[in-house]
C-alpha positions as CSV (number, residue, x, y, z in Angstrom):
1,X,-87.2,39.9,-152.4
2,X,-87.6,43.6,-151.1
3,X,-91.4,44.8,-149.6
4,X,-92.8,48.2,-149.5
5,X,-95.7,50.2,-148.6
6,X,-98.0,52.7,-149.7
7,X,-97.3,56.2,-148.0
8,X,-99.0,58.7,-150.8
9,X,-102.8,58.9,-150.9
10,X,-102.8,57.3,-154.9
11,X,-100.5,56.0,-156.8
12,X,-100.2,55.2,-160.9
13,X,-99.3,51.2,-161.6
14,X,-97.8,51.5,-165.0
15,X,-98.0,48.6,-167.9
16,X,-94.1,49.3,-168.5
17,X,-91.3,51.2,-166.6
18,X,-92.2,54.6,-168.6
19,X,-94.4,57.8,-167.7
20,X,-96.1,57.2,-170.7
21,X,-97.1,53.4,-170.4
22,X,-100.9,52.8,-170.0
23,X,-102.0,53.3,-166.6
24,X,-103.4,49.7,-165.6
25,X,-104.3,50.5,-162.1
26,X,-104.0,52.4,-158.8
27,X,-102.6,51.6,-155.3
28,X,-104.1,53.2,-152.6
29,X,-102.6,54.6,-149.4
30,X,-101.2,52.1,-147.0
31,X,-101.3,48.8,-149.5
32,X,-98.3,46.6,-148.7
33,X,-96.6,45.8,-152.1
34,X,-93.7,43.0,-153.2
35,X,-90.9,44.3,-155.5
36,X,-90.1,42.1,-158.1
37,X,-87.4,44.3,-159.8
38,X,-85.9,47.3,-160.2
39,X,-85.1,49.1,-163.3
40,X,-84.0,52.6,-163.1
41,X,-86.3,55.1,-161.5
42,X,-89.0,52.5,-161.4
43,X,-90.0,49.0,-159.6
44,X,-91.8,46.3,-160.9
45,X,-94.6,45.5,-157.8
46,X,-96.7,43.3,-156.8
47,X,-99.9,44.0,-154.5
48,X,-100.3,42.0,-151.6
49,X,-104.4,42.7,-151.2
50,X,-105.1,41.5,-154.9
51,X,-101.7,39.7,-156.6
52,X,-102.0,42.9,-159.5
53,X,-98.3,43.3,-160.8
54,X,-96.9,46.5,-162.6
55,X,-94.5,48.7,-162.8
56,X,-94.4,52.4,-160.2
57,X,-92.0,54.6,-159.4
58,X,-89.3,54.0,-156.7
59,X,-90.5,57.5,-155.2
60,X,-94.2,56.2,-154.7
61,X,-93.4,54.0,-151.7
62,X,-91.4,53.5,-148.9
63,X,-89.2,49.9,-148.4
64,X,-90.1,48.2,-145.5
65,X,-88.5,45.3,-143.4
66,X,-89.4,41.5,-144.6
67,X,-90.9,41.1,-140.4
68,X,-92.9,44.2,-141.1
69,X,-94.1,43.1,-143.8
70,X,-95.1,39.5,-142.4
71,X,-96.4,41.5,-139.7
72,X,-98.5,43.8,-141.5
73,X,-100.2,41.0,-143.8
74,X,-100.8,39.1,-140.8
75,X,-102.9,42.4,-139.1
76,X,-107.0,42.5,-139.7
77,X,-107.3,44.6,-143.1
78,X,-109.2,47.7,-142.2
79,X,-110.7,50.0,-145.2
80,X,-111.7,53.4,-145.1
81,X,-115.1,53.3,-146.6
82,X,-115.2,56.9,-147.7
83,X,-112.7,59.6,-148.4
84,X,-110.8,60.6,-145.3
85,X,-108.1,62.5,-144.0
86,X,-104.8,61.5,-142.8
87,X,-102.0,63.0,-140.9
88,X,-98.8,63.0,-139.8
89,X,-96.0,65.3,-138.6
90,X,-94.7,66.1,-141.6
91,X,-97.9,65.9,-144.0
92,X,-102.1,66.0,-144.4
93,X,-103.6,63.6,-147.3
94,X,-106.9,63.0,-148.3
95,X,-106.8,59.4,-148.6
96,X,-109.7,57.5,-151.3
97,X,-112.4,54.8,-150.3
98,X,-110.6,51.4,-150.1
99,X,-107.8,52.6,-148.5
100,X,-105.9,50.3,-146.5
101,X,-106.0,52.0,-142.7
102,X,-105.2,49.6,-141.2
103,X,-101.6,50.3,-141.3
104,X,-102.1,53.8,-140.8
105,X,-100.1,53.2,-137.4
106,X,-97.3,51.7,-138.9
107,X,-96.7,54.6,-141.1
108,X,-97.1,56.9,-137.4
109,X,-100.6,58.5,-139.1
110,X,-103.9,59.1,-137.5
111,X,-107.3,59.5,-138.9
112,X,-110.5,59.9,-137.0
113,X,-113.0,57.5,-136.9
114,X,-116.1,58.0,-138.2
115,X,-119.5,55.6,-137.4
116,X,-120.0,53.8,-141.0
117,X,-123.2,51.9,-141.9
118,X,-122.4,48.0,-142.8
119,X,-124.7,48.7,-145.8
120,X,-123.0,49.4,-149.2
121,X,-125.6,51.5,-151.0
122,X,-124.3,54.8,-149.3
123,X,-121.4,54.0,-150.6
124,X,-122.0,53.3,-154.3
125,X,-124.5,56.3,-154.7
126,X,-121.2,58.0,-153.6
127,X,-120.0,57.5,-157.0
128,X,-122.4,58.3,-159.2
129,X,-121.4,60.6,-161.9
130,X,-117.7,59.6,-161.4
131,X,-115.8,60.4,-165.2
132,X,-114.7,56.7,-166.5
133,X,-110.4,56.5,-166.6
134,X,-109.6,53.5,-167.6
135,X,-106.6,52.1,-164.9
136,X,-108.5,54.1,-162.2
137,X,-110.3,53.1,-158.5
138,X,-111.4,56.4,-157.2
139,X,-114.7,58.5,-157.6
140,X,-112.4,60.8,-159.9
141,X,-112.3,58.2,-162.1
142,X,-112.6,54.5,-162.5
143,X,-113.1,51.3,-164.9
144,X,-116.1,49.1,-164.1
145,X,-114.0,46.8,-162.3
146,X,-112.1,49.5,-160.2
147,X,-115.3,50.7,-159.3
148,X,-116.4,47.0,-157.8
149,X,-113.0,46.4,-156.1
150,X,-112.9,49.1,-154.8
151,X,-116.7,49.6,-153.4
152,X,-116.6,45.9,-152.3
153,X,-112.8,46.7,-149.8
154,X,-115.0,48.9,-147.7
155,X,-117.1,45.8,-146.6
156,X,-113.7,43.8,-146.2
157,X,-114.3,42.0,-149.4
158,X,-111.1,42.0,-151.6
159,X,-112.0,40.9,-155.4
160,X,-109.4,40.7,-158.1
161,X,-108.3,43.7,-159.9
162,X,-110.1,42.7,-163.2
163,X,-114.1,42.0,-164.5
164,X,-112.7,38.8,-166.0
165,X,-111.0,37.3,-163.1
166,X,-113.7,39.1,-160.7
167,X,-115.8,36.6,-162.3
168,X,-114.2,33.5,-161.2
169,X,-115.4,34.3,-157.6
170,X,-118.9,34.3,-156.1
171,X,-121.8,31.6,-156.7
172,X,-124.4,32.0,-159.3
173,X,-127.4,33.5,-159.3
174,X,-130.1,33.1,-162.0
175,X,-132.8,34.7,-160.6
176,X,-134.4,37.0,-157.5
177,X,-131.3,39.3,-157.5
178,X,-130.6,41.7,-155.0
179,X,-128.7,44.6,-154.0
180,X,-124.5,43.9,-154.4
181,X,-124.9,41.3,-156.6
182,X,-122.9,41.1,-159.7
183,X,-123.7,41.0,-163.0
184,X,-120.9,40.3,-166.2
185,X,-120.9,41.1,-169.8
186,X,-118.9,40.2,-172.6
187,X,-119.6,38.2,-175.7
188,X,-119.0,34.9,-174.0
189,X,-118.3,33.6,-170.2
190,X,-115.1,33.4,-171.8
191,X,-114.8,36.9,-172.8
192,X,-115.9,39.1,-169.7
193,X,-115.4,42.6,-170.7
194,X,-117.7,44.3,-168.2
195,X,-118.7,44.5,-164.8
196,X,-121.2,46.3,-162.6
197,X,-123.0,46.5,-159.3
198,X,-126.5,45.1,-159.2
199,X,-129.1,47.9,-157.1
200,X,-132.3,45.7,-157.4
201,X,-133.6,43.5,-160.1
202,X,-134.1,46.5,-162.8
203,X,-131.3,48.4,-161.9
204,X,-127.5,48.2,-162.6
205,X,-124.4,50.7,-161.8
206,X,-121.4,50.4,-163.7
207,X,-118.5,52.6,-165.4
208,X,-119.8,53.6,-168.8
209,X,-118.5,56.8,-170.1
210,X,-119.1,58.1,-166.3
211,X,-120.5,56.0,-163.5
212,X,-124.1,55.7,-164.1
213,X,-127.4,54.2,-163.5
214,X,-128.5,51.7,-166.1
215,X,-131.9,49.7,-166.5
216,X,-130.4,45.9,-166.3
217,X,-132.8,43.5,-168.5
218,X,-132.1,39.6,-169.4
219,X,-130.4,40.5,-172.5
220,X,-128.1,43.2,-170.7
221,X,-128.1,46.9,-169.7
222,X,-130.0,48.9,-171.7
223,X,-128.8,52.5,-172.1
224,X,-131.5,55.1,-172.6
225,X,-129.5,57.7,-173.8
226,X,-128.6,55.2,-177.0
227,X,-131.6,53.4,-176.9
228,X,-129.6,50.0,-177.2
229,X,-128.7,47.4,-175.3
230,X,-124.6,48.5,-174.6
231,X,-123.4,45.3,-172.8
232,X,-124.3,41.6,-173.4
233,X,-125.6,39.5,-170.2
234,X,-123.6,36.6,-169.4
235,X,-123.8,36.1,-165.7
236,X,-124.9,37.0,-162.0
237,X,-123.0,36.3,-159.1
238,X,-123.3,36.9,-155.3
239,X,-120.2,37.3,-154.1
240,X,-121.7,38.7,-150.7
């Protein structure tokens, strides 16, 4: 087994080893990766934050030693809870929220600190209005459940990649909601399609079409624009 890290501010994880494969999500600067295989230009990964296995280009990251890697999943995870700059000798990124700074070091980069509030409302106001892209984590585009992993790193909490495995996590709640709960959609429990962030107990956000601002009722979110009801309830869960 060979290990790597994330040295590029985003980077595409692939369904196959092709450019034009479905992009099924994103690793973000300084995530500490697995490689499973190696085919041609590209490297079948696996992400040591959230277990999410795909396929990126060898280019994309840089190999590092098995006792550096140890070392590094062993550190205190650190995320940057908004977008931030990064530098180096040789370059200057703009790195996304739920980056991984935390081995920022390791790769010889600084950053400077900033004072962050422990609150995440700042944070998912932040990315309102966001385009939806399915595969994507950032507040230039993102899936529903992009959008909750990625919002929930910079309070340290690291969810699965997916709604439907995001929703084996967390204890339920059936009433008295509150902000950061989450709620689940889908035609079943066994069929979780949809995810979003619960504001208070009238109000949603979630990735539909762009990341929006939905009125959440006990049957599901109701969209105004469409006057229907666009995702079916199953359950709430405080994960928090």
């Amino acid at each position: 087994m060979e290990y790597g890290l994330i040295s590029l501010n985003i980077v595409p994880v692939r369904k196959k080893n092709n450019a034009k494969s479905e992009m099924i999500n994103q690793l973000f600067f300084g995530e500490i990766i697995s490689i499973i295989e190696v085919k041609d230009n590209w490297s079948l990964i696996i992400s040591n934050l959230d277990d999410y296995k795909g396929w990126i280009r060898n280019l994309h990251y840089q190999k590092i030693l098995k006792e550096d890697y140890n070392l590094l999943s062993e550190n205190e995870n650190e995320f940057a809870t908004n977008e931030m700059v990064i530098v180096n000798s040789n370059f200057k990124i703009t790195v996304p929220t739920g980056s991984l700074i935390s081995t920022a070091k390791f790769l010889n980069c600084s950053y400077k600190k900033t004072h962050v509030s422990k609150s995440i409302k700042k944070t998912i106001k932040s990315f309102l209005n966001s385009p939806y892209l399915w595969g994507g984590k950032t507040k230039f585009g993102t899936d529903c459940s992009g959008l909750v992993q990625s919002i929930f790193k910079t309070i340290n909490i690291i969810l699965p990649r997916d709604a439907c495995d995001q929703y084996k996590y967390g204890k339920e709640i059936n009433s008295d909601f509150k902000l950061g709960d989450l709620a689940f959609f889908g035609k079943s429990p066994k069929k979780i399609t949809h995810v979003g962030i619960i504001i208070n107990k009238s109000k949603i956000i979630h990735a539909y079409g762009t990341v929006r601002i939905d009125k959440l009722t006990s049957k599901g979110i109701y969209n105004e624009q469409e006057k229907r009801i666009t995702h079916i309830l199953q359950k709430v869960k405080r994960v928090s």
